[in-house]
C-alpha positions in Angstrom: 0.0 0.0 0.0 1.5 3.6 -0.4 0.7 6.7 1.3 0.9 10.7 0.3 2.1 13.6 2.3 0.9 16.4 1.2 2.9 19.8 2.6 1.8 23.4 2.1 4.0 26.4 2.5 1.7 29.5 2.3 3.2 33.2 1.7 2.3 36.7 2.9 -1.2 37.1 1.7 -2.3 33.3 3.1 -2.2 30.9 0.1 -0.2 28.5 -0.8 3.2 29.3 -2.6 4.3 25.8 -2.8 2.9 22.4 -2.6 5.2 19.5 -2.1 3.7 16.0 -2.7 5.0 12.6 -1.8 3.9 9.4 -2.2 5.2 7.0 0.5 5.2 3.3 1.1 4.1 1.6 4.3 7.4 1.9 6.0 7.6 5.5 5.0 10.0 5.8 2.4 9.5 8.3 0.0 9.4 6.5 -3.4 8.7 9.9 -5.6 7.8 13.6 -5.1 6.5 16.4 -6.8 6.8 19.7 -6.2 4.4 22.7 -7.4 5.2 26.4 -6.8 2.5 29.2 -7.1 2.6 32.7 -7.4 0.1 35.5 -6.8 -1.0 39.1 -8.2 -1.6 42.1 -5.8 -5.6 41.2 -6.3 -4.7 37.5 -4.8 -5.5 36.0 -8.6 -3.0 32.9 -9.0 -1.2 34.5 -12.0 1.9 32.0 -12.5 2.1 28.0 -11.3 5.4 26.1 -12.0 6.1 22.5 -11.7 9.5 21.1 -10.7 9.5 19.2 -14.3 9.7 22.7 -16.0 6.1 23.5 -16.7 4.5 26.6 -15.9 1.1 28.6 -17.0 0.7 32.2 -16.4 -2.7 33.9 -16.2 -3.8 37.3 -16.6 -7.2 38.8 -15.3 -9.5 41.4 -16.2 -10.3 44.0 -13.4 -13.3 42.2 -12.4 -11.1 38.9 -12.0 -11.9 37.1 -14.7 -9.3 35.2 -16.8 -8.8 36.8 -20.2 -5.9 35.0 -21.2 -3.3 31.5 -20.4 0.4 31.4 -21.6 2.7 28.3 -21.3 6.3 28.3 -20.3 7.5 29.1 -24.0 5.3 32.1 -23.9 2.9 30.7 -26.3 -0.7 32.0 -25.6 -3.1 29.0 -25.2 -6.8 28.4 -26.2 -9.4 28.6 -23.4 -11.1 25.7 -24.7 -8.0 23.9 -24.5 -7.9 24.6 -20.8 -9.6 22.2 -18.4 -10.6 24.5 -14.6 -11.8 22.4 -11.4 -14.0 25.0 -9.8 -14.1 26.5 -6.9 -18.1 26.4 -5.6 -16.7 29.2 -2.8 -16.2 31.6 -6.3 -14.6 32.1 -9.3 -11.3 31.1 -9.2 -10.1 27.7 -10.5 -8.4 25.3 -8.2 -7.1 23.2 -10.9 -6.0 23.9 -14.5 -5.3 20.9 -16.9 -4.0 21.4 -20.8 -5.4 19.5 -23.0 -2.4 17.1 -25.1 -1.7 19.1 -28.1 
């Protein structure tokens, strides 16, 4: 059987800035981890997310806090409809993003 361990480090404004995820077997030993690191504008919209295999999105709102557009790493701006959000039913913001495979 394996186990995660999930570990949240939050920043100045109270959400998370990194998320480090481990998956562990029964004796505890890590066998992998991921690592996710988050970054915020001065409205509190998540406006960058990086993963520690190189991938990152950046997102850039409207003034009501909408999101109006979604770049990859290479700069390259990316469809909304190729974007899949898990909402958030507490409001608008998306607590997951997914790409779709190109």
């Amino acid at each position: 059987s394996q186990f995660a361990r999930i570990e949240f480090k939050y920043g100045k404004i109270g959400k998370a800035t990194r998320v480090t995820t481990a998956i562990l077997s029964e004796d505890g030993k890590v066998l992998s981890r991921k690592v996710a690191f988050f970054g915020y504008d001065k409205r509190g919209n998540l406006n960058r997310a990086r993963n520690d295999e190189g991938q990152s999105i950046r997102l850039d709102f409207d003034l009501d806090g909408r999101i109006v557009r979604l770049r990859d790493n290479r700069r390259h701006d990316l469809s909304m409809g190729s974007a899949c959000f898990t909402a958030d039913s507490r409001g608008p913001h998306p607590l997951a993003i997914a790409m779709a495979p190109p």
